[in-house]
Steps between C-alpha positions, in 0.01 A plus 500: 500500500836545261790355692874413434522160667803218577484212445870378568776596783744624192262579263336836310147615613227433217146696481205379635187587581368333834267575785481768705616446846248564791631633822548241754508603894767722582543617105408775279462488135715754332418631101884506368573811327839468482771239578893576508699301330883401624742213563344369774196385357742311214679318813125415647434351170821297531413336755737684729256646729295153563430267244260251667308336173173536731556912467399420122371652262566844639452856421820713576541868549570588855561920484131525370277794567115550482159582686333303735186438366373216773570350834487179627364377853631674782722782301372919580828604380643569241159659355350498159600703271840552654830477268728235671859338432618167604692383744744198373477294787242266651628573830270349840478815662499346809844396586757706667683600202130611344439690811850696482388577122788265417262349259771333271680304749078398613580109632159387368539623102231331297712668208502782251207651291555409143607107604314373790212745416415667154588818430445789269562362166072525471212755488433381859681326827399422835705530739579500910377812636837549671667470207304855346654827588361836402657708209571844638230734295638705183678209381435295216509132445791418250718728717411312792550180367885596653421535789434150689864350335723767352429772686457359869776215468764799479301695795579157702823486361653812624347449826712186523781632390447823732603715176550864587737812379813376556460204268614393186199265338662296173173339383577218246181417310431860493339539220234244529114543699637491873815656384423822332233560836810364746727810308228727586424337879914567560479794365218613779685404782784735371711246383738529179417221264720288246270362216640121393350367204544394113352717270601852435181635439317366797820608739460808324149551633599423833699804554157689444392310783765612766781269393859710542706206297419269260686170442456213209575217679680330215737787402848452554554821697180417728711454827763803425201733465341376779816543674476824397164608630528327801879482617425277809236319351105490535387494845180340388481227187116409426535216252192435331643292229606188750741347270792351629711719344292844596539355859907486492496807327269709775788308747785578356422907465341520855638793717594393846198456727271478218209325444416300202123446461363146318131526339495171260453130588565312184623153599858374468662875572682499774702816690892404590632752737782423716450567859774626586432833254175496657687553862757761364322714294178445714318414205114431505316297242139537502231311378166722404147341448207665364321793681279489778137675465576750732824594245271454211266762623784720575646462162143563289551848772790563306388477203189690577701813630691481186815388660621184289317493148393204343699335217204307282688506117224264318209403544278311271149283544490190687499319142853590432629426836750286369683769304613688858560121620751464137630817589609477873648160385723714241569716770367812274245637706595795708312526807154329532276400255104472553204323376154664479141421387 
């Protein structure tokens, strides 16, 4: 089968054809129609995510989507011939966090699909069982390539957060994959939203998405207009940049008793906050994982009831994968990107 494979924690995926998986016990084999494409799989390929040298060579891809066309030993569901999504994490099941569907937090994680098992960066995968959730019917596969990352992350996220009509959302990153669907999750809950990004055009599309305010975070008169939206500040500040400067930005605006939500773990970047701010304005800083798969099947009902829409802006065939990878480097790709065969 065609694949995109890794060879190096770091490196850039290079074609391939290799063998067909078989489904072991406990796995289905998936035919990938579609994969998304977003900055998460570039930090997987970094090494960020687990770089054991034993998880090499390795396929990427972890938002795939596809049909089951075979089960292993000991699988009835899902069936054949059903259109699945991933789930990121290799979570037990088993433990207490698994059975509170706190899946992310699961305290026997064999890892994430796409670096301690391959993902959908080929015509076929197999993967846990577990791991394959059903794709509401009516919807296609590039659109819900968003779904498993970009669209449930922010369905988590405001849940977190506990983001309702009284709140003021400033979003910075809003313009990329989990942004523009965060805008749109805030926006559902009945909050107003400030869009916090660095290109005009792509804040620009965020206001079609729900987005009241739109900031470029490197214009002088950022703060006075966000002063001017939001006199007391944002009561919620979703940073899904995770720069060291984004974080003492999201700080410094907070409201009083508002919560500032932290998505990225890139090493090095720390948070300063003195505590004594955190007593007197009763501040609360939150850290967010990924979604659970009860969340990710409540997000794909989202999308099915036309609620939040899928952002996909490119997609391309699996050969030319690395142009969306070039692309979310350059930070020039609004939205998500996909791959398809």
């Amino acid at each position: 089968m065609r694949a995109q494979v890794l060879h190096a924690w770091g490196g850039e995926v290079t074609p391939a054809d290799v063998p067909t998986p078989a489904p072991a016990a406990g796995e289905a084999l998936v035919r990938v129609e579609a994969c998304g494409v977003g900055l998460t799989v570039l930090n997987a390929m970094n090494g960020n995510l687990g770089g054991r040298p034993e998880d090499l060579p390795r396929i990427p891809g972890h938002e795939l989507v596809g049909i089951v066309t075979a089960l292993g030993p000991g699988v009835a569901h899902p069936e054949v011939g059903r259109r699945v999504m991933a789930y990121f994490y290799l979570a037990c099941g088993g433990c207490d966090f698994c059975r509170l569907a706190h899946e992310p937090l699961c305290r026997n994680l064999r890892g994430y699909v796409g670096v301690a098992a391959d993902g959908g960066y080929a015509e076929y995968t197999a993967l846990p069982a577990g791991n394959l959730l059903p794709v509401p019917e009516g919807l296609g596969a590039v659109e819900a390539t968003a779904i498993p990352d970009a669209i449930a992350t922010p369905f988590h996220v405001s849940r977190r957060a506990g983001i309702g009509p009284a709140d003021v959302v400033m979003i910075v990153g809003a313009a990329g994959g989990v942004g523009v669907h965060m805008v749109q999750m805030a926006r559902l809950c009945g909050a107003e939203v400030i869009a916090v990004d660095l290109d005009a055009a792509k804040l620009d599309a965020t206001r079609e998405l729900g987005a009241g305010t739109t900031l470029d975070f490197r214009a002088p008169d950022a703060r006075a207009r966000l002063a001017a939206a939001a006199p007391a500040g944002p009561t919620v500040a979703i940073d899904l940049v995770g720069s060291r400067e984004t974080h003492a930005f999201c700080l410094d605006v907070l409201a009083r008793r508002g919560r500032m939500v932290v998505l990225t773990t890139f090493p090095g970047i720390t948070l300063e906050v003195a505590s004594r701010r955190l007593v007197t304005e009763e501040i609360t800083v939150l850290g967010s994982r990924y979604t659970s798969r009860w969340e990710l099947g409540e997000a794909a009902r989202l999308v099915a009831e036309g609620r939040i829409r899928p952002v996909v802006s490119e997609v391309v065939p699996l050969a030319r994968v690395t142009e969306l990878h070039a692309k979310l480097r350059a930070h020039t790709l609004f939205g998500r990107g996909a791959v398809t065969f």
